[in-house]
Residue, then its C-alpha position, 0 to 999 in steps of 0.5 A: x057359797x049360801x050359808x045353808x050349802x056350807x052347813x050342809x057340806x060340812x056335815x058332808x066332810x064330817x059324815x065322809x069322816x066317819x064313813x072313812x072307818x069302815x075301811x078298816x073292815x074292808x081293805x084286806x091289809x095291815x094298817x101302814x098298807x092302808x094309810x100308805x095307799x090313803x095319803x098316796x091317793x090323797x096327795x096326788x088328788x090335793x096336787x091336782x086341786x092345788x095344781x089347776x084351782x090355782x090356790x096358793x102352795x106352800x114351800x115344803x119345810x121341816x115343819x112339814x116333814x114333822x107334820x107328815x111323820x105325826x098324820x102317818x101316825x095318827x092315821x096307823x094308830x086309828x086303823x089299828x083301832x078299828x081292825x082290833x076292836x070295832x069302829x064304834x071304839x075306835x071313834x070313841x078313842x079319837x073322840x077324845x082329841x078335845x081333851x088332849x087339845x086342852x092339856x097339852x094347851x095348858x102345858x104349853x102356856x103353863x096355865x091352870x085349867x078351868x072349872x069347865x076343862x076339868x069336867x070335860x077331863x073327867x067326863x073323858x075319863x068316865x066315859x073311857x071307864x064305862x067303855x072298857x069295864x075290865x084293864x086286861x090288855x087281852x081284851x080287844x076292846x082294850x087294845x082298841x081303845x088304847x090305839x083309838x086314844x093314841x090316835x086322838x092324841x097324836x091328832x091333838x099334836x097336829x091340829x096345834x101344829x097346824x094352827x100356827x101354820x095353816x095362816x102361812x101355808x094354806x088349809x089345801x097346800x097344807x094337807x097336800x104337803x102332810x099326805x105326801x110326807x106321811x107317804x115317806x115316813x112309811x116307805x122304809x116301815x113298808x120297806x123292812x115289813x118282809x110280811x107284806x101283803x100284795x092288794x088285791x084290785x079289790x083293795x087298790x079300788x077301795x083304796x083309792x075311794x078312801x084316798x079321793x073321796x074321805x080324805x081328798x073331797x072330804x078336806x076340801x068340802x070342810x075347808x069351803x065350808x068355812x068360808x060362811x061357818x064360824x070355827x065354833x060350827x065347825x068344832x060342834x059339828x065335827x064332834x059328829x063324826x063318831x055319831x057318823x062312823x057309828x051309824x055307818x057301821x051299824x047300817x054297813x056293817x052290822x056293827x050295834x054298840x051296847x047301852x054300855x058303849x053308848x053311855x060312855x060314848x056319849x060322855x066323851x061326845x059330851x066331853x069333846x063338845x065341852x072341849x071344842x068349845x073351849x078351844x074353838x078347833x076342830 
């Protein structure tokens, strides 16, 4: 892969990303229906890949079966975002991942933060001060943002694990073993969820779209890419999937943040960068 084909198919994988938020507004399901249905369909696309791309497959261990418990809830947590408030806060939430990275790094290792980790921190926190003016827990917007960070930080957890096993297990075996697990840690919620509502065709389709097309195809253009772009590149780009998802939604669905939003989005955009750069990850 030419060098230009992989920055391109990188910001494919970021752009598939972003869009994979306004699902949320157009699957007429709860949250845990969707994701369960996502990482079904992804899982089953991933083992075709692994299957007849001959890539090297992981044994499913109990690191695993964690990293499936933490992607069903990231992925729960981001859904939940996005159908509360708007997929513009939701993104915005998960923007702030980097920040979490960097905490729970210095926590690990027991290390003091830098000059340049405390500005992304406050930058972070500016930017979520700007997003919701008033702390009134009635307000959509607040609940929003309050799942949409619990995403970023449940994503922050899984891209530390992940890094200490994607060396061993492979980036697409890796994935495929995260989507089938977080598929069972939702049978039993599914399971004891007496309200559940039947898909329709409409929402099976859709579904599937998101499961093969967001997540499948999007992993598997962003792992390719990698084989010409630094880990940087990917950290700088990736940063532009709320950019993305917002611009997605504005064309879709007529979703158009205000000054307000963008200000503070573009602080905890500002903060990711700073962040990513310090980390290297995405």
């Amino acid at each position: 892969m030419r060098a230009t084909t992989a920055l391109v198919a990188l910001h494919v994988a970021v752009a598939l990303f972003g869009f994979a938020a306004l699902f949320g507004k157009w699957i007429a399901l709860g949250p845990v229906d969707i994701v369960f249905g996502r990482t079904i369909v992804a899982a089953l696309a991933l083992g075709i890949f692994v299957l007849y791309g001959h890539a090297h497959s992981a044994r499913p261990g109990f690191a695993l079966f964690g990293n499936g418990a933490l992607l069903a809830l990231h992925w729960v947590a981001f859904f939940a975002a996005v159908q509360i408030a708007s997929v513009a806060i939701a993104l915005l939430g998960f923007a702030s991942f980097p920040v979490f990275v960097l905490v729970l790094e210095q926590a690990s290792h027991r290390r003091r933060a830098t000059f340049d980790e405390w500005i992304a921190v406050f930058l972070a926190v500016s930017g979520v001060a700007l997003l919701v003016p008033k702390l009134e827990w009635e307000s959509p917007d607040v609940r929003g943002l309050a799942w949409g960070i619990a995403a970023g930080f449940t994503f922050a957890l899984l891209a530390l694990r992940n890094r200490a096993l994607v060396a061993e297990a492979g980036a697409t075996p890796l994935a495929l073993w995260q989507n089938a697990f977080a598929a069972l840690w939702l049978v039993p919620v599914i399971l004891l969820n007496g309200d559940a509502t039947m898909p329709t065709v409409r929402d099976i389709v859709l579904i599937a779209l998101l499961g093969i097309f967001c997540t499948a195809l999007a992993h598997t253009l962003f792992i390719a890419s990698m084989v010409r772009m630094t880990a940087y590149t990917a950290s700088v780009v990736s940063i532009l999937e709320p950019v993305y998802g917002i611009a997605w939604a504005a064309l879709l669905l007529g979703e158009r943040p205000g000054p307000r939003t963008l200000a503070g989005g573009a602080l905890i955009v500002g903060a990711a960068a700073l962040a990513s750069r310090r980390t290297g990850m995405r």
